[in-house]
matplotlib code that plots the C-alpha trace (Angstrom):
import matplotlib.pyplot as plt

x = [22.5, 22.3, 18.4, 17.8, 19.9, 17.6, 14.7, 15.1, 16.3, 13.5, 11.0, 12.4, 12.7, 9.1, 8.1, 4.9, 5.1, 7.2, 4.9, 5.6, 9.3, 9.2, 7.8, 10.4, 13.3, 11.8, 11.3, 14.8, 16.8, 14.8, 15.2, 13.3, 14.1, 15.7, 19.5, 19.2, 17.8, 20.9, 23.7, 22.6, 23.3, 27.0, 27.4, 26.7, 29.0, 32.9, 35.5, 36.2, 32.3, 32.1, 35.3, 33.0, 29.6, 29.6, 31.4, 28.9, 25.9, 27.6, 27.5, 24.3, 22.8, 24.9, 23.8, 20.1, 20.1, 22.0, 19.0, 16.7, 17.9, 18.0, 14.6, 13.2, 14.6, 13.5, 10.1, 10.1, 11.6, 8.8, 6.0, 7.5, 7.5, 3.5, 3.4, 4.8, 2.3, -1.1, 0.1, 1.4, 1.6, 1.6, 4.3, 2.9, -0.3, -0.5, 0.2, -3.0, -3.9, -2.8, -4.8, -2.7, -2.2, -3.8, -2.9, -5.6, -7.9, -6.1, -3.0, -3.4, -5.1, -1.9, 0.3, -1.5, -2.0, 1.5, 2.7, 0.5, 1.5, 5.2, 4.8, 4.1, 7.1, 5.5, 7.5, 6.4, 6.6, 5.7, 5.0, 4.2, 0.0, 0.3, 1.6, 0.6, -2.2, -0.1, 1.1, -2.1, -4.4, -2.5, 0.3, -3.1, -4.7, -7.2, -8.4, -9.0, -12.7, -13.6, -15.4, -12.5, -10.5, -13.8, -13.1, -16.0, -14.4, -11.2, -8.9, -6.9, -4.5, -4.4, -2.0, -1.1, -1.8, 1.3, 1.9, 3.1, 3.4, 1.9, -1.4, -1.5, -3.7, -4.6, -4.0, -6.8, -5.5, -2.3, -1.9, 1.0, 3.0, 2.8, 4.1, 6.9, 8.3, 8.2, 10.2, 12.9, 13.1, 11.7, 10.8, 10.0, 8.4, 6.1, 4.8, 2.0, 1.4, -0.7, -1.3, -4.2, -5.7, -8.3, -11.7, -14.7, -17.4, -19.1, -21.2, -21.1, -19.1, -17.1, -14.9, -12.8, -9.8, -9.3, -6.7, -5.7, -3.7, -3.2, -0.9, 1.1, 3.0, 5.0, 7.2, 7.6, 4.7, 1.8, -1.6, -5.7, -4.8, -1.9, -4.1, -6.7, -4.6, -2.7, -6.5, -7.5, -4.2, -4.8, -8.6, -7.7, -5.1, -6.7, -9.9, -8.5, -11.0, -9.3, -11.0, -13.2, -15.1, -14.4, -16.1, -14.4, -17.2, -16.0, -16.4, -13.9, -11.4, -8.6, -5.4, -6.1, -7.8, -9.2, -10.7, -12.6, -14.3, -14.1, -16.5, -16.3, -18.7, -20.9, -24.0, -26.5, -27.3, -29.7, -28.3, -24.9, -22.1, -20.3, -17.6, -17.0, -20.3, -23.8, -25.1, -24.8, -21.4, -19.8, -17.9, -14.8, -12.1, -11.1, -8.5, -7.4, -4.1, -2.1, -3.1, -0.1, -0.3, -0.2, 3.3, 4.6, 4.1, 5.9, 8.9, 8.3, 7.7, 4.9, 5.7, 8.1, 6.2, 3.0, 1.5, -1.7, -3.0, -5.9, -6.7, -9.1, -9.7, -7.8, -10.6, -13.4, -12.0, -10.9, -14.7, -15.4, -13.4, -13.4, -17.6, -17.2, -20.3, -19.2, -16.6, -16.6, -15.9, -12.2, -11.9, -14.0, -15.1, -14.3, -11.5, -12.2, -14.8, -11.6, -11.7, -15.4, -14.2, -11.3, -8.2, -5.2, -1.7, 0.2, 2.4, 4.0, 6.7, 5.3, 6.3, 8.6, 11.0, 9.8, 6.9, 3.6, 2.5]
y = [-0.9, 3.2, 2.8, 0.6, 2.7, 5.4, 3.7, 2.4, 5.5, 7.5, 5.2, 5.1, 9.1, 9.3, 6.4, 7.8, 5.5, 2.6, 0.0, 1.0, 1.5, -2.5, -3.2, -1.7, -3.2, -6.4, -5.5, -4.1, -6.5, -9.5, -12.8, -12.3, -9.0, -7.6, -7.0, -10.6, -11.5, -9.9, -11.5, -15.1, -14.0, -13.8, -17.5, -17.1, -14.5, -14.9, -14.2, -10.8, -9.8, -10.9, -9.1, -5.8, -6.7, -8.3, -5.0, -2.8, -5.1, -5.0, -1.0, -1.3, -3.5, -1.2, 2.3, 1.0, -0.4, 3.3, 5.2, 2.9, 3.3, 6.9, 7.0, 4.7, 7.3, 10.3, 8.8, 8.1, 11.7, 13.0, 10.8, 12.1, 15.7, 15.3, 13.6, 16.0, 18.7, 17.0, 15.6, 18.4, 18.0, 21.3, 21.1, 24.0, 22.3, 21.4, 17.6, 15.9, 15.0, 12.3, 10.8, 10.9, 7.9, 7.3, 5.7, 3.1, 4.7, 2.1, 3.1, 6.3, 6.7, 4.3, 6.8, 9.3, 8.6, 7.0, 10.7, 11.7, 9.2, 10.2, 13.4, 11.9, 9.5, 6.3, 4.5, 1.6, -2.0, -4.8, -8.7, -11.9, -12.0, -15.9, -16.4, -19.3, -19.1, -18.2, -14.5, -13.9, -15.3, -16.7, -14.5, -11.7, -13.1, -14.4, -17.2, -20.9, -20.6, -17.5, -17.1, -15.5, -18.6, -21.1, -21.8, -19.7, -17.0, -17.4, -19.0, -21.9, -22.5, -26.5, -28.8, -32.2, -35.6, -36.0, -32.0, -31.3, -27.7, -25.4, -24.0, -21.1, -18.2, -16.0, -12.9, -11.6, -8.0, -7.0, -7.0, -10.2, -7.4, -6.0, -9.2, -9.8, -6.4, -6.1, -9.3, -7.6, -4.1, -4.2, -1.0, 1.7, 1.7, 3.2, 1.8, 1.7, -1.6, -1.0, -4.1, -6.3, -8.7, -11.5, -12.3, -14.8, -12.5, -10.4, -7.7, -3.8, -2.9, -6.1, -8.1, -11.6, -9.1, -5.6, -3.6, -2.4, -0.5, -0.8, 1.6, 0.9, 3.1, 1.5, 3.8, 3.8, 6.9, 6.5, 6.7, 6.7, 10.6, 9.9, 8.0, 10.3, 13.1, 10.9, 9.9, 13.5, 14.9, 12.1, 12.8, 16.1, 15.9, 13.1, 14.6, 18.3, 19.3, 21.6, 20.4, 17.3, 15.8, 12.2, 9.6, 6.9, 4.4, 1.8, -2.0, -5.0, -6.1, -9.7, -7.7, -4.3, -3.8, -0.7, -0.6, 1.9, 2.2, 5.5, 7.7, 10.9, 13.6, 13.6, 14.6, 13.5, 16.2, 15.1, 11.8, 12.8, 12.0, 15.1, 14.3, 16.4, 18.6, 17.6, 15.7, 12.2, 9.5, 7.2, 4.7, 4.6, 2.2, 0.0, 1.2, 0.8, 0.2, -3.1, -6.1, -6.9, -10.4, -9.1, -7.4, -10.8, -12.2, -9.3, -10.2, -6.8, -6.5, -5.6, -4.3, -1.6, -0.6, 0.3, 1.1, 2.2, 0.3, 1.1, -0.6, 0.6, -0.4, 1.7, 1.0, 2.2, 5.6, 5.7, 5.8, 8.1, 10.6, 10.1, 9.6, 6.0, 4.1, 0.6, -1.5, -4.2, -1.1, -1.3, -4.7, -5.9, -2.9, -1.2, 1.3, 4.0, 5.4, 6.2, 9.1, 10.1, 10.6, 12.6, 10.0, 10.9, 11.0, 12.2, 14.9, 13.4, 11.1, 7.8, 4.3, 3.6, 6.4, 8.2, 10.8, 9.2, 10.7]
z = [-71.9, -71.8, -72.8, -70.5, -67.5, -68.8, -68.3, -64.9, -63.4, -64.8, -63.5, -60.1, -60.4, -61.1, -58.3, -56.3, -53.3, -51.8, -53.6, -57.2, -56.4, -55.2, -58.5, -60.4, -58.5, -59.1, -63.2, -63.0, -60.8, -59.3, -59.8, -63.5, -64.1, -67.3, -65.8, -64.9, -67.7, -69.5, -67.3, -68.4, -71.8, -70.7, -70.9, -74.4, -75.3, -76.5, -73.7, -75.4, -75.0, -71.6, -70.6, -71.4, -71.0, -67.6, -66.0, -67.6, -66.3, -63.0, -63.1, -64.0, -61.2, -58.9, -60.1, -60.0, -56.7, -55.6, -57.2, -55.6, -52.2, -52.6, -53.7, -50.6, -48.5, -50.6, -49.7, -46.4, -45.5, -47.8, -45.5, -42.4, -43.3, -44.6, -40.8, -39.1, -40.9, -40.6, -36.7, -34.2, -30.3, -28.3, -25.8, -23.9, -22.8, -19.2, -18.0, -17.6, -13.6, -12.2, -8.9, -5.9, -4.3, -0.9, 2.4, 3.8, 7.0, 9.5, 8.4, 8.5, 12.0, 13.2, 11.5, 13.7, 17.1, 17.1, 16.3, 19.3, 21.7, 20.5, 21.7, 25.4, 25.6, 24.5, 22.2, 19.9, 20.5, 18.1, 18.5, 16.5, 15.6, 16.3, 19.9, 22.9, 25.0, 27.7, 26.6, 25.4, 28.6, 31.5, 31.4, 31.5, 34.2, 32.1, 33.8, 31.9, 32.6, 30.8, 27.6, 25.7, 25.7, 24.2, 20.3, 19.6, 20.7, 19.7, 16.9, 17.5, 15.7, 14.8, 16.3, 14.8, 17.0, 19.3, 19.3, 22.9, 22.3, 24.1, 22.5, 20.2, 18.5, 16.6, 19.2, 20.5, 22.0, 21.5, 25.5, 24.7, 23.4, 27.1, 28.6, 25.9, 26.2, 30.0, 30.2, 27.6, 28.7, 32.3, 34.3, 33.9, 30.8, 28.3, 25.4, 23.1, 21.0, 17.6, 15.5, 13.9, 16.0, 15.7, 17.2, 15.9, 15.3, 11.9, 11.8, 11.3, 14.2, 14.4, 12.3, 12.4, 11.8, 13.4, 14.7, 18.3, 20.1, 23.9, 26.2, 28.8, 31.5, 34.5, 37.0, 41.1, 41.0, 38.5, 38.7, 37.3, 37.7, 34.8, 32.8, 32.8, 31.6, 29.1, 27.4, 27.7, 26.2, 23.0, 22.8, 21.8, 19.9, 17.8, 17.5, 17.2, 19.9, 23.0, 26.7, 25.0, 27.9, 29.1, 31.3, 33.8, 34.5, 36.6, 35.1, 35.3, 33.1, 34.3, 33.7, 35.5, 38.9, 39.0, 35.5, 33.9, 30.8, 29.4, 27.3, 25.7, 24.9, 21.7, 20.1, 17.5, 15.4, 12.2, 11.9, 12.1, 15.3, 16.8, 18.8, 22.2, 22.2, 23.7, 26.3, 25.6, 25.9, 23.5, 24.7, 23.3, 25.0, 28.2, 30.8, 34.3, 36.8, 35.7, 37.9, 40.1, 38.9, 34.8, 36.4, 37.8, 34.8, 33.1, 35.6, 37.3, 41.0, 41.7, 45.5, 43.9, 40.5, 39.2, 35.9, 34.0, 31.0, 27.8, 25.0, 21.7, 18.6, 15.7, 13.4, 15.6, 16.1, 12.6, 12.4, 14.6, 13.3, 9.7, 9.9, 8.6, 9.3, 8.8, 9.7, 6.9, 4.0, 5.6, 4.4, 1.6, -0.6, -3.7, -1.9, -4.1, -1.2, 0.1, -1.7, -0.3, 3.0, 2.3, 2.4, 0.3, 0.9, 4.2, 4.4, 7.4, 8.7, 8.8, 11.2, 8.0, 9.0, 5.6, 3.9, 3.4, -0.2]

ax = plt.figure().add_subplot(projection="3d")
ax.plot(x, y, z, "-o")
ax.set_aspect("equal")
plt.show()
């Protein structure tokens, strides 16, 4: 048994790699192996041998499989230190970049002028996007017979046969939020209302999704001289230009009598917009003094109170500022042009009461 002790543990002692060592254990101590082979001769052996020879077999098995285990993990320190020469990682080495994540235009312009309007008192007000025809028309003085209400115009939302409800739509403005939040909070009052809204129509300025936001201001003392200077005030603040020009041409909208739509100053200069220099007018949103009967609606009287309203699309002055050219790449393109016009994260307080980064 010594010789063959002896010549197990040298073989495992001069082992190269984990595959020979596997084939000595299994020449040593498998199944077939000669220490097995041994311990069957034991049944063939006198009591007295057996008392001694199966012990020293035992020993044996044991003090090969201790020299084999010792060996696996000779090797495997020995593979990790050759590892740990050939492989190195320099911890000093700067982290690679990682691309900041960015905020969507329409978000961000809401994030914006919502800070603006802040500054001037408004505060926010929010509504359902699927309300009855009633907030969004009637309750507007929009009257049945006008093209805003036909289905080409407007979604309808289906009803089922024997429905009785009152109709409803997609929103078309976000005026409803007017009405809704008059009747809750009453006068005075001064709100904006920023949301998506829905109209049928496609093309580069227009989309069957947009977003909105509309103003309103009701006290005992206000007037187109307040709504001027409110417009003025966010003109150039949004557009970080001081004393930008604006325009009040007189046109005619169902919820406000006066209404004016309002322009501000621009340019063309090779192919390209500037905002508040030149000669020439861009139309930019609708305004006016809230129709008495909008105010009835609102549960406010209108003998007692009066109020300016506006309304403009959050995506077209998105645009403007930002030097967007169509509409549809806020909706359905690859958004990593976001990055071509400049959008990354806000370093601001955002609608979400936190830091957009």
């Amino acid at each position: 048994m010594d010789d063959l002790k002896q010549k197990y543990l040298k073989l495992i002692a001069d082992a190269a790699d984990e595959s020979a060592l596997e084939d000595i254990r299994l020449a040593a101590v498998g199944k077939k192996g000669e220490v097995a082979l041994k311990m069957r001769e034991l049944g063939k052996m006198t009591p007295e041998e057996r008392q001694t020879a199966g012990p020293a077999l035992n020993a044996l098995k044991d003090e090969i499989n201790s020299a084999l285990a010792a060996k696996k993990a000779a090797l495997g320190d020995a593979a990790l230190d050759e590892r740990l020469r050939s492989e190195w990682l320099d911890v000093t080495l700067p982290v690679r970049a990682q691309r900041q994540g960015s905020i969507h235009p329409v978000s961000q312009v809401t994030e914006e002028l919502t800070a603006i309007f802040a500054e001037m008192g408004f505060s926010v007000a929010e509504g359902p996007r699927i309300d009855t025809d009633w907030y969004n028309f009637d309750a507007l003085n929009i009257p049945g017979h006008h093209p805003a209400r036909a289905e080409m115009d407007t979604f309808y939302m289906a009803r089922a046969e024997g429905d009785n409800r009152p109709p409803h739509v997609l929103r078309t403005h976000t005026s409803p939020v007017q009405i809704r939040t008059m009747e809750a909070e009453g006068a005075p009052l001064r709100i904006i209302c920023p949301g998506g809204v829905y109209r049928a129509d496609y093309d580069q300025t227009h989309t069957p999704m947009f977003h909105q936001v509309e103003g309103l201001a009701i006290d005992k003392d206000i007037s187109m001289a307040n709504l001027k200077w409110t417009l003025e005030e966010f003109f150039s603040a949004f557009f970080e230009i001081d004393g930008i020009k604006t325009r009040f041409r007189a046109s005619h909208f169902p919820f406000t009598e006066p209404s004016a739509e309002v322009d501000i100053q621009c340019s063309w200069v090779d192919g390209q917009l500037r905002i508040g220099e030149g000669d020439g007018w861009m139309e930019v949103l609708g305004s006016g003094m809230v129709h008495p009967k909008v105010l009835q609606a609102g549960g406010i009287d209108p003998d007692v109170w009066q109020g300016f309203a506006f309304g403009m699309g959050i995506d077209r002055i998105a645009m403007l500022k930002y030097g967007i050219p169509d509409l549809r790449a806020f909706f359905d393109s690859d958004l990593r042009w976001l990055r071509h016009y400049g959008f990354a994260s806000l370093d601001q307080p955002n609608l979400h009461g936190g830091l957009s980064r």
